[in-house]
C-alpha positions as CSV (number, residue, x, y, z in Angstrom):
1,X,24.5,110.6,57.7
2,X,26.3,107.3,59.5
3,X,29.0,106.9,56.4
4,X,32.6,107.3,57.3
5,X,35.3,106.3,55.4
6,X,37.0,104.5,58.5
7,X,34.1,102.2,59.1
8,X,33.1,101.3,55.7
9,X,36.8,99.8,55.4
10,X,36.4,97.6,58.5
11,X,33.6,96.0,57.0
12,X,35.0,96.1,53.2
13,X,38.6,94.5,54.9
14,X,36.5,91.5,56.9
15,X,34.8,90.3,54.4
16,X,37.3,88.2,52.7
17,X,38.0,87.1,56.1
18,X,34.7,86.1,57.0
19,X,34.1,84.4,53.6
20,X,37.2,82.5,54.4
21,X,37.1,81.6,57.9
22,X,33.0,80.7,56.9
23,X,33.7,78.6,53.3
24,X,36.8,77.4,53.1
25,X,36.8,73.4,53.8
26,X,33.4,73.1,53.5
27,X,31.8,70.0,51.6
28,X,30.3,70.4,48.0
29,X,26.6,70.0,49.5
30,X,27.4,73.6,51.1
31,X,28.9,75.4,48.5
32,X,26.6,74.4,45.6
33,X,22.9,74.4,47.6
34,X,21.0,77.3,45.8
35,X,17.0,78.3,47.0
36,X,15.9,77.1,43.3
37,X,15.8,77.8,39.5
38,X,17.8,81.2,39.3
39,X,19.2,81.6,42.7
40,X,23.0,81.3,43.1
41,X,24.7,79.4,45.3
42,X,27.3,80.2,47.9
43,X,30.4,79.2,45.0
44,X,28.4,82.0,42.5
45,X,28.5,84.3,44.9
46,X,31.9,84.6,44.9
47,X,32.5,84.5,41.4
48,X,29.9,87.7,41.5
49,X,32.1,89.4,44.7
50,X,35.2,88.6,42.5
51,X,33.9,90.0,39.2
52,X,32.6,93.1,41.5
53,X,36.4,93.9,42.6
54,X,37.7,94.1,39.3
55,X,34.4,95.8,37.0
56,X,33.1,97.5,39.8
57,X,33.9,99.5,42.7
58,X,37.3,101.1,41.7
59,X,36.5,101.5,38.1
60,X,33.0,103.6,39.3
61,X,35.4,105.8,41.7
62,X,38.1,106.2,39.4
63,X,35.3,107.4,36.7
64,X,33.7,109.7,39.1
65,X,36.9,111.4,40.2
66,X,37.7,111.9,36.6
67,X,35.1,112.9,35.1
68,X,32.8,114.1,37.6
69,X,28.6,114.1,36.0
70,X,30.5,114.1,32.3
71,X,30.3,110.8,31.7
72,X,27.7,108.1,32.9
73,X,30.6,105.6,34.8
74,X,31.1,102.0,32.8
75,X,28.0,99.5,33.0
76,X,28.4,96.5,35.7
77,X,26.6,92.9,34.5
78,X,26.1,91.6,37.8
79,X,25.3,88.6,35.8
80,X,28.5,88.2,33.8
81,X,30.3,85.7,36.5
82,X,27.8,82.9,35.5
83,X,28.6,83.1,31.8
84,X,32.5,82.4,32.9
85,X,32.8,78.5,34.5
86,X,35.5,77.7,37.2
87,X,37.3,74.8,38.5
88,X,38.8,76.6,40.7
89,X,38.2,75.7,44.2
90,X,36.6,77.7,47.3
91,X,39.7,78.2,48.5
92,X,40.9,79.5,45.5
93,X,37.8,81.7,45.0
94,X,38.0,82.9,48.0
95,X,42.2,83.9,48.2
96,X,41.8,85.6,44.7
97,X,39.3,87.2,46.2
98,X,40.9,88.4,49.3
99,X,43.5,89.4,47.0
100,X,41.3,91.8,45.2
101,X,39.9,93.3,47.8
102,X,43.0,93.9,49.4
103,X,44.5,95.3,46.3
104,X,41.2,97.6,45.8
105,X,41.1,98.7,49.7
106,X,44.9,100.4,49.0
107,X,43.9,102.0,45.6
108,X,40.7,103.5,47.3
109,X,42.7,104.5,50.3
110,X,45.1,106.3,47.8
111,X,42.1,108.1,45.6
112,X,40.1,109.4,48.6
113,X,42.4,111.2,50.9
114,X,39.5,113.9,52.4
115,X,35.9,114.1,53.4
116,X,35.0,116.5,50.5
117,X,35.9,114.0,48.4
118,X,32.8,111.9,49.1
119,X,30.7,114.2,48.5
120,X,32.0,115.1,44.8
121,X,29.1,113.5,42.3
122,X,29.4,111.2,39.2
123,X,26.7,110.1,37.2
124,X,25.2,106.2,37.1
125,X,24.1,104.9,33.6
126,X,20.4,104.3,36.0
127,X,20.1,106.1,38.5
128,X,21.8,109.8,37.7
129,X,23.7,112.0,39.9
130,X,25.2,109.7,42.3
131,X,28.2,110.6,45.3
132,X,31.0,108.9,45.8
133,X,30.0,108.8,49.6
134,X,26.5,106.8,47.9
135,X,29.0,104.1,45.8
136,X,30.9,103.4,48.9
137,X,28.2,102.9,51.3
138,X,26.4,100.8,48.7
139,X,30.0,98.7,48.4
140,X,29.5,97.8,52.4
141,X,25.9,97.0,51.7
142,X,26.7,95.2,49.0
143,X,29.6,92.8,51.4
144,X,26.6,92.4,54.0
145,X,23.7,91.9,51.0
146,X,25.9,89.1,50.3
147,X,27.1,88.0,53.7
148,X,23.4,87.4,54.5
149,X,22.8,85.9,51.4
150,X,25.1,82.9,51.5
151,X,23.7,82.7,55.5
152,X,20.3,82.4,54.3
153,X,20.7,79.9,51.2
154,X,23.0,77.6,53.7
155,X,19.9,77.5,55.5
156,X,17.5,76.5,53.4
157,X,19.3,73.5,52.5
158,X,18.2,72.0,56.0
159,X,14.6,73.4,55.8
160,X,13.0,70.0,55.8
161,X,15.5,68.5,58.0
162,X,14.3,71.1,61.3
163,X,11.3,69.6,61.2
164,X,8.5,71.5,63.3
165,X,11.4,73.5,64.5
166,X,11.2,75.7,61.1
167,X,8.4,77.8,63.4
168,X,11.5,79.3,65.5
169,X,13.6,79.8,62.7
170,X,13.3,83.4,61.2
171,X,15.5,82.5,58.9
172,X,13.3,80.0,56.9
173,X,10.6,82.0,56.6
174,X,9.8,83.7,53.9
């Protein structure tokens, strides 16, 4: 096992950062390329991070450390962000999102306070018998999943544009 409670927070704690040093002040054709019918583009995947820090990650802890395999931790729509439409700005997205995270990293600092604690189990609605040391690694995934994500869909925007080039470029293959 890699997973230590150290390490997952100094990926959990960049993000924001990255997001923001990465997106902030960027043009429209950036923030709203997508790879086609059904992808999201690098704005939705904000709204989906945002919607994540407050339906997600601390609400699943919090579940599992109070009720243990009792009761199946509340659902997550990682859909539910497109249904809600924002004006707000990628600067805006991205500081409430900071915010969040910031606000979440302190609460889960507070809740696990040992090592035995990541092992104690809860029980996903999907999957089963799940450990908190599981949720938490799959929270860090989850930052990079998205990291990449937003890397990758930036990309594709200039896929015609490289030309022949495209051959070199891992990153628009598929």
């Amino acid at each position: 096992m890699n997973f230590t409670l150290e390490e997952a927070i100094e990926i959990l704690e960049r993000t924001p950062k990255t997001m923001e040093s990465f997106l902030v002040g960027l043009s429209d054709g950036w923030l709203h390329c997508n790879e086609g019918k059904g992808t999201w583009n690098v704005s939705e995947v904000i709204d989906h991070l945002i919607e994540g820090e407050k339906n997600n990650w601390i609400p699943r802890l919090t579940t599992i450390l109070q009720e243990g395999e009792s009761k199946p931790f509340p659902a997550f729509d990682r859909f539910s962000h497109l249904n809600q439409r924002s004006e707000k700005s990628i600067a805006e997205k991205v500081q409430e999102f900071k915010t969040l995270r910031t606000q979440n990293l302190l609460k889960l600092r507070n809740l696990i306070t040992s090592d035995l604690q990541l092992e104690i189990t809860g029980f996903h609605p999907a999957f089963g018998v799940v450990k908190i040391r599981e949720l938490l690694s799959t929270w860090v995934v989850h930052d990079l999943t998205h990291i990449s994500q937003i890397v990758r869909v930036m990309a594709q925007r200039y896929r015609v544009d490289v030309g022949p080039w495209t051959e070199y470029l891992g990153i628009l293959k598929k």
